[in-house]
C-alpha positions as CSV (number, residue, x, y, z in Angstrom):
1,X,71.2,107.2,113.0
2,X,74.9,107.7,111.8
3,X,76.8,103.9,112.0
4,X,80.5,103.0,111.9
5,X,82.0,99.9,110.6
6,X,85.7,98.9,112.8
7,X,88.0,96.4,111.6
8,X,89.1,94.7,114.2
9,X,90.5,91.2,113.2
10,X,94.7,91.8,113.8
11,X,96.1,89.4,115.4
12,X,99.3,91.8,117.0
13,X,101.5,89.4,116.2
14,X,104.7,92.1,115.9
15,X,103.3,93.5,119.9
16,X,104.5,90.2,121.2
17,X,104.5,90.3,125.1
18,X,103.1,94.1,125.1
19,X,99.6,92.3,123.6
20,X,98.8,90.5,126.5
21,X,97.2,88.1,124.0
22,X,94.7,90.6,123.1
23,X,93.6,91.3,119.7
24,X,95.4,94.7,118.8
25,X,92.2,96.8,118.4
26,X,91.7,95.9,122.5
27,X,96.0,96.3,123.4
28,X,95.4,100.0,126.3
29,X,97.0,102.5,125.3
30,X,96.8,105.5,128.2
31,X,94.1,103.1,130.2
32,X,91.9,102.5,127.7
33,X,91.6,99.5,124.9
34,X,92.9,101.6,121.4
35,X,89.3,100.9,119.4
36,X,88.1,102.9,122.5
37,X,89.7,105.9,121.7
38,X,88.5,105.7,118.1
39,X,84.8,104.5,119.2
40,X,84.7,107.8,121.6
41,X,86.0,110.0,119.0
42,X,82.8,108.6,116.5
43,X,80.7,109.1,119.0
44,X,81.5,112.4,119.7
45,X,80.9,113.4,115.9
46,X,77.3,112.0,116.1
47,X,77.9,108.3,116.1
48,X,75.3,105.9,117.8
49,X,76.1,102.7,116.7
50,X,79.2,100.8,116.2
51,X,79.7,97.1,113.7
52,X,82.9,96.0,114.6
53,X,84.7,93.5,112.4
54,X,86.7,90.6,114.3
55,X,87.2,87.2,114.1
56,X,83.8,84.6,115.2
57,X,84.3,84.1,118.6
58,X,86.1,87.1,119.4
59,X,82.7,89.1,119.5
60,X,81.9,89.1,123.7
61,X,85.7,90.0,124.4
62,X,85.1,93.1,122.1
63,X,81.6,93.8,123.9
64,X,83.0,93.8,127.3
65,X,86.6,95.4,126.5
66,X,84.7,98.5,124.6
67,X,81.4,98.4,126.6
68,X,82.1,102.1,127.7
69,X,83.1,103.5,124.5
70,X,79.6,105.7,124.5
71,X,77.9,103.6,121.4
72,X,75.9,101.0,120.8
73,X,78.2,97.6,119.1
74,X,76.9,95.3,116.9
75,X,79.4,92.2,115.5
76,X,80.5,90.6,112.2
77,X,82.2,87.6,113.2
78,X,84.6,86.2,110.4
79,X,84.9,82.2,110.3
80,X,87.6,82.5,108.0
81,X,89.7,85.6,106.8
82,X,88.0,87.5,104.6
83,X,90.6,90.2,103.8
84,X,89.8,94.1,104.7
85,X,87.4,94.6,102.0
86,X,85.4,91.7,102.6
87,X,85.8,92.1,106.4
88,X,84.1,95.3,105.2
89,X,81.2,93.9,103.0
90,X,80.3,91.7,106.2
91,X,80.2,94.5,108.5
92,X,78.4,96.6,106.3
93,X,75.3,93.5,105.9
94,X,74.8,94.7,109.6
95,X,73.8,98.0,109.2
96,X,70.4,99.2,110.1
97,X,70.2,102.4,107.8
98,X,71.5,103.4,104.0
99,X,73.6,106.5,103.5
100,X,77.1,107.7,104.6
101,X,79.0,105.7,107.0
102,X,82.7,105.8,108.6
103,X,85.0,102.9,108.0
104,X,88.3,102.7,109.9
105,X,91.0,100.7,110.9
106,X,90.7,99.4,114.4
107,X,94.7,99.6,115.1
108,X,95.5,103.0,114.9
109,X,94.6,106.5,116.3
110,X,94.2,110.2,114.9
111,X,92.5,113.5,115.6
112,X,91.1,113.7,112.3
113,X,87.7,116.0,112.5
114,X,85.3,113.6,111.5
115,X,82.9,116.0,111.3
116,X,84.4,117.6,108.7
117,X,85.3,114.5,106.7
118,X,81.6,113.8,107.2
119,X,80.5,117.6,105.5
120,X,83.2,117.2,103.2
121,X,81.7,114.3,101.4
122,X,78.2,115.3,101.2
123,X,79.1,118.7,99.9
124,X,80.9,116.1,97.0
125,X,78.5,113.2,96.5
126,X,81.2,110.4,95.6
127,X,80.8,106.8,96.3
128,X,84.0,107.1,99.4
129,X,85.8,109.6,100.7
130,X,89.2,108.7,101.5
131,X,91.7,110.6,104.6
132,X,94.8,110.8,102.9
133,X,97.9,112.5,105.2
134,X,101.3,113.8,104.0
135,X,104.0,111.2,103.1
136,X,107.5,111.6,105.4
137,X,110.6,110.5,104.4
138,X,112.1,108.0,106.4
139,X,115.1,109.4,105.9
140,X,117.2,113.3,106.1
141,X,117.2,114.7,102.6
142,X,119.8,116.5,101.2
143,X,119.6,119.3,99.1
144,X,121.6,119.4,96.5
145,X,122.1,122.4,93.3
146,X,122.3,122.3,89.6
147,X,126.2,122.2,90.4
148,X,126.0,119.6,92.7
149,X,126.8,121.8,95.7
150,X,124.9,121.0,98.7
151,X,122.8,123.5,99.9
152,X,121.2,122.3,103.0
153,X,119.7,119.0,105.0
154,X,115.9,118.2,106.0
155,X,115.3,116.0,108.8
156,X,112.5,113.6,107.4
157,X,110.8,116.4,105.4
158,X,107.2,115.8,103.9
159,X,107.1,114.5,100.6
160,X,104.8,116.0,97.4
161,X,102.4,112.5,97.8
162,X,99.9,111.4,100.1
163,X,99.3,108.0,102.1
164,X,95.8,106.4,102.3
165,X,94.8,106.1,105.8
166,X,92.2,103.8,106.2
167,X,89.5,106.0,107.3
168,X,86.8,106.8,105.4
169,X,83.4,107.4,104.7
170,X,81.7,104.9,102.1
171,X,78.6,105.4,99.9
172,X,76.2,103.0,98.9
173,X,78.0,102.7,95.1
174,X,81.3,101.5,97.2
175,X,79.6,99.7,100.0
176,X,78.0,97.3,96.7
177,X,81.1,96.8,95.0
178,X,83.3,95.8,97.8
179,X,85.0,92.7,97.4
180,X,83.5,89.7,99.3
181,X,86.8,88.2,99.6
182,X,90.1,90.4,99.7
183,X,91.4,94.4,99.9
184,X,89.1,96.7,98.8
185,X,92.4,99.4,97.4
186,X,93.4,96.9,95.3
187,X,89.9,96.5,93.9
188,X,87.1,98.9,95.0
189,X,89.0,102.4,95.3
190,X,91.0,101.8,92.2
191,X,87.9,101.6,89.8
192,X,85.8,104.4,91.9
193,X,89.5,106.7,90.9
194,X,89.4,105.7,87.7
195,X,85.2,106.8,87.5
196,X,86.3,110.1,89.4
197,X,83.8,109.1,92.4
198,X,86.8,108.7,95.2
199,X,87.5,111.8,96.9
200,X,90.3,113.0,99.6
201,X,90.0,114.5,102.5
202,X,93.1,116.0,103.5
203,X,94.7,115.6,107.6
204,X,98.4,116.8,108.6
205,X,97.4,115.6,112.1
206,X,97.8,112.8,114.6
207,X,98.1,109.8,112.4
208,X,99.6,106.5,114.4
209,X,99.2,103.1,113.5
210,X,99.9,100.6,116.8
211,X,102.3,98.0,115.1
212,X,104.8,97.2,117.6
213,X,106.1,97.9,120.9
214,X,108.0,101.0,119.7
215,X,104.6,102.2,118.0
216,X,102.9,102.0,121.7
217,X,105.3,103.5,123.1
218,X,104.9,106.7,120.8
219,X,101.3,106.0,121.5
220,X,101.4,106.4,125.3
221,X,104.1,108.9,125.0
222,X,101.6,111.0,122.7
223,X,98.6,110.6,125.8
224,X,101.3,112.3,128.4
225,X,102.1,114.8,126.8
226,X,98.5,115.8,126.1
227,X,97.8,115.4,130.1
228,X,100.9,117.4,130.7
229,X,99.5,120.5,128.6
């Protein structure tokens, strides 16, 4: 059995009317609640069962909203907020088996291979493997010489770092030293770097986290153009 841990508790508080007063993780994007696109792409790389993270109470909103993702859900209700990376340790008390398992974000959506994250860190061993996709400037870049002459412009060109982005898969050695309380990069990943046991796995894909009513609109904007191809 390969699991999955979702965190689910946002509150899509910057969606405003566009939330219906859903949580974000359930907001549709192209007919479907957005953990459903996520839970169908786990499936599809071997996942069977799903712990998703939300707030107590919220658990048989998430069970009917997602109950055609494909997988089986279990819940980790929060009574009080515990923070990503104790949201995590919670989730991950639910699991049924020991090993590998995918942690993501329950607010975005990507077509990162999972399958090949998955291969990636078991050829590597580390406690968590971490998607990390090119940073884009915000902004046009000029290029400028030695002389000061300007020699061209980039429209928002990639930039030499990388941005974390919240998927990944988590080892036993991580899944222990997540924090019960609070975010898990500030804490966890840091001292896994600093052991060498965090690894990357490199996407220069689809990468869209559903923030606000301009990110849904990319969102469905992104689903018709895939139909229209």
């Amino acid at each position: 059995m390969l699991e999955a841990i979702l965190l689910a508790g946002g509150k899509a508080e910057r969606l405003g009317d566009a939330a219906q007063g859903r949580p974000k993780a359930l907001v549709e994007v192209a007919g479907r609640p957005l953990a459903e696109h996520q839970l169908r792409a786990l499936a599809d790389a071997g996942v069977t069962r799903v712990i998703v993270s939300c707030r107590a109470g919220q658990e048989a909103e998430f069970a009917q909203a997602l109950d055609a993702a494909g997988v089986e859900l279990a819940f980790a209700g929060e009574d009080e907020p515990l923070g990503r990376g104790g949201g995590l340790k919670l989730a991950a008390r639910e699991r049924r088996t020991t090993g590998p398992v995918f942690a993501l974000n329950g607010d975005e959506l990507f077509d990162v291979d999972l399958e090949a994250l998955l291969a990636h860190h078991r050829a590597h061993s580390p406690a968590a493997t971490i998607t990390v996709a090119p940073l884009h400037s915000p902004f046009g870049v000029v290029d400028v010489d030695e002389r000061d002459l300007v020699r061209g412009f980039r429209e928002a060109p990639k930039l030499p770092h990388w941005v974390n982005m919240g998927l990944y898969v988590l080892d036993e050695d991580a899944i222990e030293r997540l924090p019960e309380q609070g975010d898990h990069e500030l804490s966890t990943f840091p001292e896994l770097a600093a052991e060498g046991k965090l690894l990357a796995f490199r996407h220069d894909g689809l990468w869209l986290t559903v923030n606000t009513p301009k990110d849904l609109r990319r969102a469905e904007e992104h689903f018709a153009a895939l139909e229209r191809a």
